[in-house]
PyMOL CGO cylinders between C-alpha atoms (Angstrom):
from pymol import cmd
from pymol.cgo import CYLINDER

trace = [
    CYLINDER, 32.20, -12.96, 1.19, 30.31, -9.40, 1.05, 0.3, 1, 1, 1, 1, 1, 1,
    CYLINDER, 30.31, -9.40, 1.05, 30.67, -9.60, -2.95, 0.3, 1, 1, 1, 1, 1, 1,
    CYLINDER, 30.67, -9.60, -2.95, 28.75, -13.25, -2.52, 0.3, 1, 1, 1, 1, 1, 1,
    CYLINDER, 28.75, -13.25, -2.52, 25.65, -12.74, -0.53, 0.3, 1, 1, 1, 1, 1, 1,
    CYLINDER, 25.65, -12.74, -0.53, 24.17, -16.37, -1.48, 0.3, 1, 1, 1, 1, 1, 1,
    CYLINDER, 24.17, -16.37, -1.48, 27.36, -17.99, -0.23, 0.3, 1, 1, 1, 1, 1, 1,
    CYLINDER, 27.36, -17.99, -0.23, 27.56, -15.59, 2.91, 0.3, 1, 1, 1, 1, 1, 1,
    CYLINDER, 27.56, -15.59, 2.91, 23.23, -16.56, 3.18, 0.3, 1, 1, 1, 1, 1, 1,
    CYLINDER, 23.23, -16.56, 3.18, 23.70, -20.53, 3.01, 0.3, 1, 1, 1, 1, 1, 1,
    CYLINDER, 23.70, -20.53, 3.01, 27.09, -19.77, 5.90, 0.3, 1, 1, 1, 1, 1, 1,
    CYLINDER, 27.09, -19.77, 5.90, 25.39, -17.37, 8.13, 0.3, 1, 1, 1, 1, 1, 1,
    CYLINDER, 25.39, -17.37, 8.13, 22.07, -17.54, 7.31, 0.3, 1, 1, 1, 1, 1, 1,
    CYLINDER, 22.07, -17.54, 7.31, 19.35, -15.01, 5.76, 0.3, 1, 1, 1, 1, 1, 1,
    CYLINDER, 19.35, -15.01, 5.76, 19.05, -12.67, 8.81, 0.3, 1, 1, 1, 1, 1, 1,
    CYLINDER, 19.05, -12.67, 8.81, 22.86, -11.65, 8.76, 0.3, 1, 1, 1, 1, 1, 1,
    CYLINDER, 22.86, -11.65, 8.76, 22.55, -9.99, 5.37, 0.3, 1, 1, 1, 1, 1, 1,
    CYLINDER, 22.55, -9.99, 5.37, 22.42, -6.16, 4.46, 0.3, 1, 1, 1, 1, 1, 1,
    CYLINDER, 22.42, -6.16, 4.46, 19.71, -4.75, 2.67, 0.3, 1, 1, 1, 1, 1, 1,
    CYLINDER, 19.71, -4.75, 2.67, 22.12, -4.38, 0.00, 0.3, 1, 1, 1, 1, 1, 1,
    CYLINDER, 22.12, -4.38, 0.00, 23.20, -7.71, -0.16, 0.3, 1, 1, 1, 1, 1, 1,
    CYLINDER, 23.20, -7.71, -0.16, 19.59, -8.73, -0.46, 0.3, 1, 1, 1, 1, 1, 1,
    CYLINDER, 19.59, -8.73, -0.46, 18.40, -6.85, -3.16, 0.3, 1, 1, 1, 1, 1, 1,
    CYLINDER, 18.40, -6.85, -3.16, 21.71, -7.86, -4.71, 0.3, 1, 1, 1, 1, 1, 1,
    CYLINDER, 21.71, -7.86, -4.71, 20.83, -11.63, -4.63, 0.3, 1, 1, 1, 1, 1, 1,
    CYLINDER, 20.83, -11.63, -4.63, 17.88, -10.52, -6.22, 0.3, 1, 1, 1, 1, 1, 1,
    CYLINDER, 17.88, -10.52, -6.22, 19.68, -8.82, -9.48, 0.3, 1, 1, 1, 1, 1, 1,
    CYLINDER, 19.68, -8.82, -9.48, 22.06, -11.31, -9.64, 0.3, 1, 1, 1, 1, 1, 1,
    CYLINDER, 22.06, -11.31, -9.64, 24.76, -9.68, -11.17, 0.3, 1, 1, 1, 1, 1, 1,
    CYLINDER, 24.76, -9.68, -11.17, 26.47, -5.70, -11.65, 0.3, 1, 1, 1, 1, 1, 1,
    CYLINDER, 26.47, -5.70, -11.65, 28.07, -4.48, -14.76, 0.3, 1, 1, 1, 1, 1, 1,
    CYLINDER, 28.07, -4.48, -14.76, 31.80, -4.56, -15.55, 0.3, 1, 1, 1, 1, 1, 1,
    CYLINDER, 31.80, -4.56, -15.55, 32.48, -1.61, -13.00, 0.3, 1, 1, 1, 1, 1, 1,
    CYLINDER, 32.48, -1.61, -13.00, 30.67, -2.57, -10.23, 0.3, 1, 1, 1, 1, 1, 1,
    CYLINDER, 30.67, -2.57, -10.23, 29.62, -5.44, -8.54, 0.3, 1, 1, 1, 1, 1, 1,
    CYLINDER, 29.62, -5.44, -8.54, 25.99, -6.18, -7.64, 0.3, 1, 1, 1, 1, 1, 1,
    CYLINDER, 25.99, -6.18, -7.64, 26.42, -5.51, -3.84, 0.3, 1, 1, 1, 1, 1, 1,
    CYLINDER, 26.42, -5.51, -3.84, 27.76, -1.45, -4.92, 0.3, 1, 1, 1, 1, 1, 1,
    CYLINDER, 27.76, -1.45, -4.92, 25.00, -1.32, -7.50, 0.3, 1, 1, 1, 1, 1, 1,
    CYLINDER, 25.00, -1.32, -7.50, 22.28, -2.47, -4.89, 0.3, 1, 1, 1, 1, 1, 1,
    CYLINDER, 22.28, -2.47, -4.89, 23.98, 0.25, -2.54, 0.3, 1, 1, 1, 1, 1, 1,
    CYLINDER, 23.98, 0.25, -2.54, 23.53, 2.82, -4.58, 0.3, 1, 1, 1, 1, 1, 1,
    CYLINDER, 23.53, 2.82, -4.58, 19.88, 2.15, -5.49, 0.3, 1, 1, 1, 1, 1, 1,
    CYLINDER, 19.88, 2.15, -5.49, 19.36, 2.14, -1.81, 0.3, 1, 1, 1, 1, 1, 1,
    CYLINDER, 19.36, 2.14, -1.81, 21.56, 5.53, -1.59, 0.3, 1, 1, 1, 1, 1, 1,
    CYLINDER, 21.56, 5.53, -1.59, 19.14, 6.73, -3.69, 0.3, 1, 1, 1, 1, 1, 1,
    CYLINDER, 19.14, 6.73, -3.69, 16.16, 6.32, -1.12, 0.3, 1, 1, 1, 1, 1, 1,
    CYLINDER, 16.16, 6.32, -1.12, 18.04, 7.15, 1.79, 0.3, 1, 1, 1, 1, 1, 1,
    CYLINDER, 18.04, 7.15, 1.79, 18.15, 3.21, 2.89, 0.3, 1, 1, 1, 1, 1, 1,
    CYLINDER, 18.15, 3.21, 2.89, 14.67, 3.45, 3.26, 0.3, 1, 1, 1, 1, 1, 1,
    CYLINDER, 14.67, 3.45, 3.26, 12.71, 0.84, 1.91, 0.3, 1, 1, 1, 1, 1, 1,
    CYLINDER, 12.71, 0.84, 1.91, 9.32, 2.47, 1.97, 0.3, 1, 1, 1, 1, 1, 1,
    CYLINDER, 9.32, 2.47, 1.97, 10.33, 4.74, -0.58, 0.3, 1, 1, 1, 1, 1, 1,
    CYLINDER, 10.33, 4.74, -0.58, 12.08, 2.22, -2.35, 0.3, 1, 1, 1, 1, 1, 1,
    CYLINDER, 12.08, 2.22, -2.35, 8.60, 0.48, -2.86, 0.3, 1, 1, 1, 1, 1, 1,
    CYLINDER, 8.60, 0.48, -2.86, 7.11, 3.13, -4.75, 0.3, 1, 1, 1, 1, 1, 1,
    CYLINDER, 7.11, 3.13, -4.75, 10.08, 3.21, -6.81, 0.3, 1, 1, 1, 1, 1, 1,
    CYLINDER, 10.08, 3.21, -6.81, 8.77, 2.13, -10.98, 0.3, 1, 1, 1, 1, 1, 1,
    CYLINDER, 8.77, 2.13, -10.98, 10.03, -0.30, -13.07, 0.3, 1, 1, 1, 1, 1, 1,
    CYLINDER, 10.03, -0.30, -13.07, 11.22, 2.69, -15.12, 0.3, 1, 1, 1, 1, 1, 1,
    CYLINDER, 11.22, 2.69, -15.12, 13.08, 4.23, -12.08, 0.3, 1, 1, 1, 1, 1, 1,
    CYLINDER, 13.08, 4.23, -12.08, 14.90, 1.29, -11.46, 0.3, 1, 1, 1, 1, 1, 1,
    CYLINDER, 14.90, 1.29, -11.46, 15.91, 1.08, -14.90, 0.3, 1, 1, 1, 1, 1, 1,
    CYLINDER, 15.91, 1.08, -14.90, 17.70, 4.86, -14.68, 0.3, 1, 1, 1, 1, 1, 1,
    CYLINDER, 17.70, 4.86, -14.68, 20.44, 2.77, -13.25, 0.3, 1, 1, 1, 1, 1, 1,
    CYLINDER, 20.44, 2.77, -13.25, 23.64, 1.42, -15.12, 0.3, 1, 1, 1, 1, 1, 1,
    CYLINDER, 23.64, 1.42, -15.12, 23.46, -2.08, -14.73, 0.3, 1, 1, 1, 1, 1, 1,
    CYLINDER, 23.46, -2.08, -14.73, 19.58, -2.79, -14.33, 0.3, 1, 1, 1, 1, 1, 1,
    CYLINDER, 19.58, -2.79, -14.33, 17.23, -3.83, -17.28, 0.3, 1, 1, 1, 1, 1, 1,
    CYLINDER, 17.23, -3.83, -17.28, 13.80, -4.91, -17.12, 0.3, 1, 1, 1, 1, 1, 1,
    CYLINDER, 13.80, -4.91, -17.12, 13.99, -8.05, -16.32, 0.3, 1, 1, 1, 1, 1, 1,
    CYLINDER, 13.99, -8.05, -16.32, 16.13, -7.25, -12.87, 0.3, 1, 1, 1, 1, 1, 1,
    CYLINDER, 16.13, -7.25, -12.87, 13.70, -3.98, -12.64, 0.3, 1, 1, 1, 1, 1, 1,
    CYLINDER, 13.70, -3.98, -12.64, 10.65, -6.09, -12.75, 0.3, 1, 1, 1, 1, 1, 1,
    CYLINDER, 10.65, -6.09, -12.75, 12.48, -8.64, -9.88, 0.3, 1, 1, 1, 1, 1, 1,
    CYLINDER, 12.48, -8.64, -9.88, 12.97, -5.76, -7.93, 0.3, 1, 1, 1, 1, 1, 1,
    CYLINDER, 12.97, -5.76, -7.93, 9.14, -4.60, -7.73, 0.3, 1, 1, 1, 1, 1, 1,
    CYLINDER, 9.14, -4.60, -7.73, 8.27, -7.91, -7.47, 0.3, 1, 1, 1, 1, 1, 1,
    CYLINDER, 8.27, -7.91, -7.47, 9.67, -8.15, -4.42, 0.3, 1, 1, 1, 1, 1, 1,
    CYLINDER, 9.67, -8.15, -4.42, 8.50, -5.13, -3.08, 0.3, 1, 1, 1, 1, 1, 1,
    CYLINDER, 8.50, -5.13, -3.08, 4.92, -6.29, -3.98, 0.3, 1, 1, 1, 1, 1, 1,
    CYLINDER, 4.92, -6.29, -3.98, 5.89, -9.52, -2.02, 0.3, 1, 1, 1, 1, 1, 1,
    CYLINDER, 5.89, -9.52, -2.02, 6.55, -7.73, 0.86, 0.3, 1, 1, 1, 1, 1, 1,
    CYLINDER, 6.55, -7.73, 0.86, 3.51, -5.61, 1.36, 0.3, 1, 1, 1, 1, 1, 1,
    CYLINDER, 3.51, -5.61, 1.36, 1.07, -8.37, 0.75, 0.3, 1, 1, 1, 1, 1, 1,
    CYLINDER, 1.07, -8.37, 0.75, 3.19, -10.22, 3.52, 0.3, 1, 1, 1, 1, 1, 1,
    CYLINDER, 3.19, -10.22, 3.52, 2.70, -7.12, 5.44, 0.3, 1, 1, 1, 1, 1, 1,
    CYLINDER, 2.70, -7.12, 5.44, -1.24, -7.09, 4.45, 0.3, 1, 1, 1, 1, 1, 1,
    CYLINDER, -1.24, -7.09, 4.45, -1.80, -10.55, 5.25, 0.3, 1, 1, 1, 1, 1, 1,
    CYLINDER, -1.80, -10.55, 5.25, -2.73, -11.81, 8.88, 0.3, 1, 1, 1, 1, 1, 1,
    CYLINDER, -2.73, -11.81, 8.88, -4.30, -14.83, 10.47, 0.3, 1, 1, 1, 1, 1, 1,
    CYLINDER, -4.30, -14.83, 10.47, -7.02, -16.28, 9.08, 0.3, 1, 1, 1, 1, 1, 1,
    CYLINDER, -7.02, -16.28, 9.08, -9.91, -14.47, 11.01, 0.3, 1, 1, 1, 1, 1, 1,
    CYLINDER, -9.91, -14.47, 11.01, -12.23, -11.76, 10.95, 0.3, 1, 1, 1, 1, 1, 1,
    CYLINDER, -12.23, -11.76, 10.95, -10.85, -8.38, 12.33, 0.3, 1, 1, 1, 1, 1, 1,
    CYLINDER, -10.85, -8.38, 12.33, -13.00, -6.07, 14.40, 0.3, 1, 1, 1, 1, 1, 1,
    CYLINDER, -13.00, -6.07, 14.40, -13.28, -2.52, 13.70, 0.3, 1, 1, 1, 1, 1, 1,
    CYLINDER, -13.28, -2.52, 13.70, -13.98, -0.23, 16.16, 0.3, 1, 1, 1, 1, 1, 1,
    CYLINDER, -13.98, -0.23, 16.16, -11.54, 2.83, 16.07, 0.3, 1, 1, 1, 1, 1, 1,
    CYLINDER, -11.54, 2.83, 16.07, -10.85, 4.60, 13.36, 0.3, 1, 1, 1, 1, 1, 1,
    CYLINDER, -10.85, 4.60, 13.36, -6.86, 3.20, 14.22, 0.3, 1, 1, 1, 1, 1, 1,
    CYLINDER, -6.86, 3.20, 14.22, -8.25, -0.07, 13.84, 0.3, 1, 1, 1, 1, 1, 1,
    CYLINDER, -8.25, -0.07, 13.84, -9.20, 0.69, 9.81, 0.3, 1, 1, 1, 1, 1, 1,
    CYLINDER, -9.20, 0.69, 9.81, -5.96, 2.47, 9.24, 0.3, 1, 1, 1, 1, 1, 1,
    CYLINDER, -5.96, 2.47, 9.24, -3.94, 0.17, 10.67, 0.3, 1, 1, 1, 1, 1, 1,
    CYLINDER, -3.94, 0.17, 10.67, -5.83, -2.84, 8.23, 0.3, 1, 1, 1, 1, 1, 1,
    CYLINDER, -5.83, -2.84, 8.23, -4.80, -0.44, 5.32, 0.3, 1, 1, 1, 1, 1, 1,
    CYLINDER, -4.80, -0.44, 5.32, -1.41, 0.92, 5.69, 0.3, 1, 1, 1, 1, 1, 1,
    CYLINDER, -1.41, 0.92, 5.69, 0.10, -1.78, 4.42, 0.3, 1, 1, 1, 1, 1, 1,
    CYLINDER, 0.10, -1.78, 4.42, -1.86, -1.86, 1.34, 0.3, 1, 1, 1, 1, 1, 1,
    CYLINDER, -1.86, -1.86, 1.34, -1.42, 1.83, 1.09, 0.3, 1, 1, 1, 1, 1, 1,
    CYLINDER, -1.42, 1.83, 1.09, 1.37, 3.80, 2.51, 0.3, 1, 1, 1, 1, 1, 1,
    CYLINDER, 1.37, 3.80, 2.51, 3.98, 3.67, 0.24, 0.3, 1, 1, 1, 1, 1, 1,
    CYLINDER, 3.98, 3.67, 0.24, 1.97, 3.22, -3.15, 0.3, 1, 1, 1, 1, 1, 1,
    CYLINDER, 1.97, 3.22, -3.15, 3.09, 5.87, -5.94, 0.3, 1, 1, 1, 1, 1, 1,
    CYLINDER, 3.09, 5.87, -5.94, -0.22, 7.09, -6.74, 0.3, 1, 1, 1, 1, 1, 1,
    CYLINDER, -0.22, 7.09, -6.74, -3.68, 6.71, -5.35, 0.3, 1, 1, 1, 1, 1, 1,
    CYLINDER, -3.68, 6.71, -5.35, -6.52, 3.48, -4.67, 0.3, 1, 1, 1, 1, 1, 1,
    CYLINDER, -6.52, 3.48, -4.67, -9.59, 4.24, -3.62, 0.3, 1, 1, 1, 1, 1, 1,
    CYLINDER, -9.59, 4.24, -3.62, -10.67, 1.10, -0.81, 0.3, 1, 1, 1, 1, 1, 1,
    CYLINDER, -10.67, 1.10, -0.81, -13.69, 0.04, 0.94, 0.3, 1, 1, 1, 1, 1, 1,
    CYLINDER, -13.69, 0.04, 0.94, -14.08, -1.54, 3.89, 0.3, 1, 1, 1, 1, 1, 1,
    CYLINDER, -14.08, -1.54, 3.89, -16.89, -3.78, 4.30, 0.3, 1, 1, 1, 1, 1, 1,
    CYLINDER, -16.89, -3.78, 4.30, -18.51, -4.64, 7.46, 0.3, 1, 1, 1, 1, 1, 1,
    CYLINDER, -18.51, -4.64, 7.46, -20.81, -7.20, 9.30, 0.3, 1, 1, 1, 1, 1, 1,
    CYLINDER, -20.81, -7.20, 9.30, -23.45, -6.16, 12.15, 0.3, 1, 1, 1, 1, 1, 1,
    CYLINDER, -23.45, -6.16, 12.15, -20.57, -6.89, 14.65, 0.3, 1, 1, 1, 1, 1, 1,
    CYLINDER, -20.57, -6.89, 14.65, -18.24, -4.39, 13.17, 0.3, 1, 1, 1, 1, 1, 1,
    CYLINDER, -18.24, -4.39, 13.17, -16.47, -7.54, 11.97, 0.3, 1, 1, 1, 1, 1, 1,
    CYLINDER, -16.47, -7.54, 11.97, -14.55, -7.38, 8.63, 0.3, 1, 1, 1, 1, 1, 1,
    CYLINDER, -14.55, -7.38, 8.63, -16.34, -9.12, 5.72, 0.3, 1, 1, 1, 1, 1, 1,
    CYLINDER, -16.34, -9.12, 5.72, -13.30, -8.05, 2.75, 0.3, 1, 1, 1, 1, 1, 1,
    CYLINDER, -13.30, -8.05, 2.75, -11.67, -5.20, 1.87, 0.3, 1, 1, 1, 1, 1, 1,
    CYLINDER, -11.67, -5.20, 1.87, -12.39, -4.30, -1.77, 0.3, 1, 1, 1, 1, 1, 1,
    CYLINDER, -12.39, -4.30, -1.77, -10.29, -1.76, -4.22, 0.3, 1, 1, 1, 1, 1, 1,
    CYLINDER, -10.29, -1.76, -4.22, -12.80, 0.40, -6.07, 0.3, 1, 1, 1, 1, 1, 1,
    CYLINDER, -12.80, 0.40, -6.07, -10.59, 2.66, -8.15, 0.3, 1, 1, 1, 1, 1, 1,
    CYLINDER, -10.59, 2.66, -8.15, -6.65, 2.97, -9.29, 0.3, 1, 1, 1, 1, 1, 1,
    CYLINDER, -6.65, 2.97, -9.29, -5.78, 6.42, -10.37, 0.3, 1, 1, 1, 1, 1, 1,
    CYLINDER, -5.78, 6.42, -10.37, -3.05, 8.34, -10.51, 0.3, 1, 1, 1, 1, 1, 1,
    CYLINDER, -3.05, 8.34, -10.51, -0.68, 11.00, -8.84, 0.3, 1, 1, 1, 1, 1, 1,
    CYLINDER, -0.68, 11.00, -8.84, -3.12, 13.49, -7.66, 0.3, 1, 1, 1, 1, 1, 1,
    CYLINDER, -3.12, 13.49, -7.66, -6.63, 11.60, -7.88, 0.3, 1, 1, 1, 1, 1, 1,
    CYLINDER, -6.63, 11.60, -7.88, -8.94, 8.46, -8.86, 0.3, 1, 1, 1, 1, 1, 1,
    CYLINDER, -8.94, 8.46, -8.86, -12.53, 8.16, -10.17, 0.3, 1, 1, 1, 1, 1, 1,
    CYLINDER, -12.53, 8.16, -10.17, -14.84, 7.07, -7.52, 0.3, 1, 1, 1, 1, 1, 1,
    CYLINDER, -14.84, 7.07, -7.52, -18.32, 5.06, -9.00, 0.3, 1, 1, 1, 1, 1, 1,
    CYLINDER, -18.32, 5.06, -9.00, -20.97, 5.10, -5.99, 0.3, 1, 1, 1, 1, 1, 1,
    CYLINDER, -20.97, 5.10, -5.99, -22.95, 2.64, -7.79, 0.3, 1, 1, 1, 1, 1, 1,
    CYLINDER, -22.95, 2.64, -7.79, -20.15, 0.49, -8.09, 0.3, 1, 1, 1, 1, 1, 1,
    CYLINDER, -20.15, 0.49, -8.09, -19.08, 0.76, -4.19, 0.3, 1, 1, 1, 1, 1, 1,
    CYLINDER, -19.08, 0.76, -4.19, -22.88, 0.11, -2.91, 0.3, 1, 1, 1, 1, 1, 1,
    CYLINDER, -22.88, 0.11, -2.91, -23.00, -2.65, -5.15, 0.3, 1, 1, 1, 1, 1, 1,
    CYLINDER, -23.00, -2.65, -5.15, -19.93, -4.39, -4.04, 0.3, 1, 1, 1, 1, 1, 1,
    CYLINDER, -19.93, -4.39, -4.04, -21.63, -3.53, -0.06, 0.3, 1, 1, 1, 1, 1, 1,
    CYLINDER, -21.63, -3.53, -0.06, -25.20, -5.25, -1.50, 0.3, 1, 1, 1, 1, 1, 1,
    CYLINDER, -25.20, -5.25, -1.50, -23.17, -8.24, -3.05, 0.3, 1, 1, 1, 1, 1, 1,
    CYLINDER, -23.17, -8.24, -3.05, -21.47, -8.88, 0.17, 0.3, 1, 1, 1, 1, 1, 1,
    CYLINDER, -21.47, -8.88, 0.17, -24.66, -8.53, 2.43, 0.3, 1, 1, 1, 1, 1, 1,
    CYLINDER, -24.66, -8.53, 2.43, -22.55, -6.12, 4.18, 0.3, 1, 1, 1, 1, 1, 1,
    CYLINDER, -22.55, -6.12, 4.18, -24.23, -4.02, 6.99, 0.3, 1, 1, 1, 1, 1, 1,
    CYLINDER, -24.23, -4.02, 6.99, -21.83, -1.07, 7.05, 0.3, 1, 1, 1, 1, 1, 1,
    CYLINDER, -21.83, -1.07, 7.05, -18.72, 0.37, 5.33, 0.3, 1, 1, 1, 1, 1, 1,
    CYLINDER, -18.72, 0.37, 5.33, -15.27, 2.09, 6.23, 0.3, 1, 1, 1, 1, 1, 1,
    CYLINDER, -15.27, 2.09, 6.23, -13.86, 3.97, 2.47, 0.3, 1, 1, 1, 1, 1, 1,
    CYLINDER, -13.86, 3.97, 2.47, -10.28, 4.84, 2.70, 0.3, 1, 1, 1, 1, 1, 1,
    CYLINDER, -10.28, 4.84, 2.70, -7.78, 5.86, 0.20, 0.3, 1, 1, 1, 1, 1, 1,
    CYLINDER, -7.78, 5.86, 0.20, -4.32, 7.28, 0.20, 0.3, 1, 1, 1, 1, 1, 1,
    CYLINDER, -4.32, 7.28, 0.20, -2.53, 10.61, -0.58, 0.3, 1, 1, 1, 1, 1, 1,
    CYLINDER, -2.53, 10.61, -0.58, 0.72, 9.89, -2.12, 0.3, 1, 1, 1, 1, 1, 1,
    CYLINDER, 0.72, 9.89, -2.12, 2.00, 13.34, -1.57, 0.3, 1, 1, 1, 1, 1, 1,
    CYLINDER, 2.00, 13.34, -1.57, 1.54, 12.60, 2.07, 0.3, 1, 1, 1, 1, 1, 1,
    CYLINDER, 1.54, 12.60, 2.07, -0.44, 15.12, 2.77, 0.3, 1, 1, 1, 1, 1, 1,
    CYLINDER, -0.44, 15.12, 2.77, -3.66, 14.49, 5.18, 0.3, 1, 1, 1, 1, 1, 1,
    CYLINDER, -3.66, 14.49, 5.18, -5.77, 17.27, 4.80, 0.3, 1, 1, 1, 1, 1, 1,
    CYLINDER, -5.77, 17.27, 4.80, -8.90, 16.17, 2.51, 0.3, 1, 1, 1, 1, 1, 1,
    CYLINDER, -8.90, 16.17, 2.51, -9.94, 17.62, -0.40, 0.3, 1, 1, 1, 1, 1, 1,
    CYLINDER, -9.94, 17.62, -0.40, -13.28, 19.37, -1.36, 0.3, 1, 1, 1, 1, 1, 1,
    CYLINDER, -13.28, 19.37, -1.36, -13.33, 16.18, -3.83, 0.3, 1, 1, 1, 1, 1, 1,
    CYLINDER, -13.33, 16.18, -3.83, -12.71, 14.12, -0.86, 0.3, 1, 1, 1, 1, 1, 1,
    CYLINDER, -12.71, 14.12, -0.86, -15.57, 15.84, 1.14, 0.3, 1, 1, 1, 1, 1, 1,
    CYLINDER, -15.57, 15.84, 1.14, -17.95, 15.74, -1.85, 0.3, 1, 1, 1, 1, 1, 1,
    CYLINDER, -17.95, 15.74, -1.85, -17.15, 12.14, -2.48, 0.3, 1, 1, 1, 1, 1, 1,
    CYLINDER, -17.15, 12.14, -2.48, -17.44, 11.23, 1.08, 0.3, 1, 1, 1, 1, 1, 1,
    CYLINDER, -17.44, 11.23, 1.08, -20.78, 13.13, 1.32, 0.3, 1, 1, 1, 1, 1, 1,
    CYLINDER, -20.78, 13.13, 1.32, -21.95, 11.43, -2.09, 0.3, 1, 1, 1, 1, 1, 1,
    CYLINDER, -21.95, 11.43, -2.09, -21.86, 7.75, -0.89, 0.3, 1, 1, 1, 1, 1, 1,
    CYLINDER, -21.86, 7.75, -0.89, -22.85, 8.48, 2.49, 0.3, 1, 1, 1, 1, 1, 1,
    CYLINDER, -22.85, 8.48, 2.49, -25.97, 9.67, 1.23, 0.3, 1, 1, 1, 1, 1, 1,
    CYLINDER, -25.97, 9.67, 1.23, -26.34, 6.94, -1.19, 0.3, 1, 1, 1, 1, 1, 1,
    CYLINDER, -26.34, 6.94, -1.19, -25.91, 4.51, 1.65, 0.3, 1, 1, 1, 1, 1, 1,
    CYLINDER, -25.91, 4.51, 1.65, -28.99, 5.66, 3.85, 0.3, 1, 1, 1, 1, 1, 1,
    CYLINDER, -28.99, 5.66, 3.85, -30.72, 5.04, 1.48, 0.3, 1, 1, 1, 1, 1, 1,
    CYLINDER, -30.72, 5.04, 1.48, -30.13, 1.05, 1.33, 0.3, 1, 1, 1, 1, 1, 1,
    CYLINDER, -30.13, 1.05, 1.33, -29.32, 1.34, 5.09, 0.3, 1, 1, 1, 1, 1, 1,
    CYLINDER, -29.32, 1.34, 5.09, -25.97, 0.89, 4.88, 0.3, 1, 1, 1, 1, 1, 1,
    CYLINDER, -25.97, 0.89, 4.88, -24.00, 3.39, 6.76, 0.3, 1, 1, 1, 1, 1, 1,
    CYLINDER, -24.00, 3.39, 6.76, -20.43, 4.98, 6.03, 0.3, 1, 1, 1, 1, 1, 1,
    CYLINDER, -20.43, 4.98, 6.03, -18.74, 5.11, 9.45, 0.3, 1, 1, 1, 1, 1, 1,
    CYLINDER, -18.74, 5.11, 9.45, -15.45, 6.48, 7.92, 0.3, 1, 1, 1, 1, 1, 1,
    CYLINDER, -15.45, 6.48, 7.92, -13.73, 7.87, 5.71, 0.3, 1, 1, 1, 1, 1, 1,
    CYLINDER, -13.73, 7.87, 5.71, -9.77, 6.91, 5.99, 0.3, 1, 1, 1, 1, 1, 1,
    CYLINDER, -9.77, 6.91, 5.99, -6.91, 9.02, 4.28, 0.3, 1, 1, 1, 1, 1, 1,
    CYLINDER, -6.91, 9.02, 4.28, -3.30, 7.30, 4.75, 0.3, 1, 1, 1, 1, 1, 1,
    CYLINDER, -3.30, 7.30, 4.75, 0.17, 8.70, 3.72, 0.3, 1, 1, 1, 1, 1, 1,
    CYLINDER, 0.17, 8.70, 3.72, 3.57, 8.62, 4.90, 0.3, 1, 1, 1, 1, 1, 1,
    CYLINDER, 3.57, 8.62, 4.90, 2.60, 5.85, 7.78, 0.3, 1, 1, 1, 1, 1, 1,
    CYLINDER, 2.60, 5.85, 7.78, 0.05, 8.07, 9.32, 0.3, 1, 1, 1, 1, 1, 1,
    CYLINDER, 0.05, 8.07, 9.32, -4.04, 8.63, 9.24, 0.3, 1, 1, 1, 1, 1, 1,
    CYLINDER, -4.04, 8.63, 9.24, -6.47, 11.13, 8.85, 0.3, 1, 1, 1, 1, 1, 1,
    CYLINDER, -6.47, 11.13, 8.85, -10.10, 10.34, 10.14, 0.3, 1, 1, 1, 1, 1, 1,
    CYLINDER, -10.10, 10.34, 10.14, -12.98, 12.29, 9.20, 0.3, 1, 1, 1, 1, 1, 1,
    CYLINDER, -12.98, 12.29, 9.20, -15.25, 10.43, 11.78, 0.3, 1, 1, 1, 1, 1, 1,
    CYLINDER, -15.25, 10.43, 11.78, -12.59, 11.48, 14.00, 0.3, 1, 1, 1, 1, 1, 1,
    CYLINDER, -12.59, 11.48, 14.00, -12.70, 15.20, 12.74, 0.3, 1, 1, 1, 1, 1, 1,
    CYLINDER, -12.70, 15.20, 12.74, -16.60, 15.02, 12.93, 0.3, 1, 1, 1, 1, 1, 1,
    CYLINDER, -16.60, 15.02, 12.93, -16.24, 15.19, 9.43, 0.3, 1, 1, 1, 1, 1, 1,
    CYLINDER, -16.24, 15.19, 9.43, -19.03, 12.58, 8.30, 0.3, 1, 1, 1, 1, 1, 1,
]
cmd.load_cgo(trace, "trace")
């Protein structure tokens, strides 16, 4: 039965499987020495069990192992996309955002386990109420280009009366950067003049927050 997680699934049901036995229904099959429950083990050995870090795993690191192509890499990351929109999605209301935990806790799901770094804004009604959440910028590793036109635009477009940025530090690391600073200083400016304020600036990694409204930092 552990070498057949859809039987076991359709028996038991979806809540007694493993993690491994879940990512194995997902690949669907091993190689000749080694079924797809080991294989699925041993990707998750590789992470510790921890499925954060599994979702910033690449199609390409996925692929390092004996038994996984592309096709079962891309299943794999598909999944893991799956499951942090789930994790990102809520009831169908407006939020209110009034803490600076409020705003991280809207993007850590979007943002916590990502392998390199988005640049977010939040956008805001005159009730502190969320309007949408808009990506600005993708970038890499260590860094992302940030357009202030582009982000007071998006604010204008959405009649939006204030705005919360955020973006992450894959590293983990919380401390801001000069860029960060500048950036942050950059678009705050920029927004008194259209009178729209920046009441934050949000850095997530690893699960956690840094605030700079917090740190009387903006």
């Amino acid at each position: 039965m552990e070498d057949r997680p859809r039987e076991k699934m359709e028996i038991k049901g979806i809540r007694s499987l493993s993690e491994a036995e879940l990512v194995a229904i997902l690949i669907g099959s091993g190689s000749l020495d080694e079924s797809a429950v080991a294989l699925s083990r041993r990707i998750l050995a590789s992470v510790n069990n921890n499925l954060n870090e599994l979702g910033k795993k690449t199609t390409k690191d996925f692929q390092k192992f004996k038994g996984i192509g592309p096709v079962k890499a891309t299943t794999i990351s598909a999944a893991m996309e799956l499951g942090r929109r789930r994790k990102e999605s809520g009831p169908d209301e407006k939020l209110k955002v009034i803490t600076s935990s409020d705003a991280a806790s809207i993007f850590k799901p979007l943002l916590s386990d990502l392998p390199h770094e988005e640049f977010w804004i939040l956008l805001l009604n005159r009730n502190n109420l969320v309007i949408a959440k808009e990506m600005v910028s993708q970038g890499g590793l260590s860094g992302t280009v940030i357009d202030v036109r582009l982000i007071l635009k998006m604010a204008i477009d959405k009649l939006a009366c204030s705005i919360i940025l955020c973006h992450n530090h894959p590293s983990g690391n919380l401390v801001p950067s000069e860029a960060d600073k500048e950036i942050t200083r950059k678009i705050k400016e920029a927004g008194k003049q259209m009178d729209i304020p920046v009441l934050d600036h949000v850095i997530i990694g690893n699960g956690s927050y840094f605030s700079f409204a917090d740190e009387g930092l903006i």
